[in-house]
N, C-alpha and C positions, 0 to 999 in steps of 0.2 A: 482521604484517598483520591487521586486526580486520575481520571481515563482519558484516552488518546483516543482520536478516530485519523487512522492512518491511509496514506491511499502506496500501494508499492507495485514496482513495475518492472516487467521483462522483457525481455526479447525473444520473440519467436517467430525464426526464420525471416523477413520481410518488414515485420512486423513490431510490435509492444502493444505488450496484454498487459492488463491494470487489476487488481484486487484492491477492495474495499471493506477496511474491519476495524472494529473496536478493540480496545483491554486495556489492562490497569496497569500492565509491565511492557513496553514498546520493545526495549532491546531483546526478551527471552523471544516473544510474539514472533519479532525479525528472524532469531535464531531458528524458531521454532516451522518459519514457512521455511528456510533455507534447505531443512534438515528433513525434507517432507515429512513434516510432522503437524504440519497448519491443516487447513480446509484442504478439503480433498483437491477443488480446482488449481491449488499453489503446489501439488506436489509433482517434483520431478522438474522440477522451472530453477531460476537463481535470481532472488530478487533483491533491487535495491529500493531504502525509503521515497519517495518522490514528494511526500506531504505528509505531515502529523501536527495537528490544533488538541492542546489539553483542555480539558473541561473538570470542571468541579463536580462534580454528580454523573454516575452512570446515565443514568435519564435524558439526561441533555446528549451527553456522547451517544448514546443510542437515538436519538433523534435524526443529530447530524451527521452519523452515518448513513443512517437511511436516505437522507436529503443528497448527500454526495453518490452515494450508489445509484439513484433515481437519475442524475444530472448530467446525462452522459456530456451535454457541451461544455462541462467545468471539468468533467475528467479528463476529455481529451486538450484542454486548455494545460493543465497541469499536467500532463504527460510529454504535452510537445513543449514546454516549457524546459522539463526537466532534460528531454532529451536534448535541446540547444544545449544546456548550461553543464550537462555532463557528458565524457568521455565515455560511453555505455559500450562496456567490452566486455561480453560475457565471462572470456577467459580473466579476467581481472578478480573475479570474485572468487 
């Protein structure tokens, strides 16, 4: 079984706020923050993917989750990253 540590991002007001999470199924996980049905912080927001690295062993993805939620200047690298390379229109989702 292969785990994802994902990083997903929205817009709110001014701004993009970023959540940082693990699991074994990326697309329901997506589903699942969209449908505020994820971590309480993702609910009521509309998020798209910004980054996801698979790993072989939960261990390791719970590592490197930890390491990316810890690293705030590699999160805001790949948020402003994302934000250049896409179209980020709320009403689009």
């Amino acid at each position: 079984m292969h785990y994802f540590v994902y990083l997903i991002v929205s817009k709110s007001k001014d701004r993009s706020v970023s959540y940082v999470g693990y699991t074994n199924n990326l697309t329901k996980r997506i589903t699942n923050h969209n449908s505020s049905k994820g971590a309480k912080f993702t609910r009521g927001r509309k998020w798209k993917l910004a980054y996801s690295k698979r790993y072989k062993s939960k261990s390791v993805a719970m590592r490197e989750e930890y390491k990316l939620k810890k690293n705030i200047k590699l999160r805001n690298k790949i948020k402003i990253k994302f934000n250049k390379n896409e179209n980020f229109n709320i009403t689009s989702l």
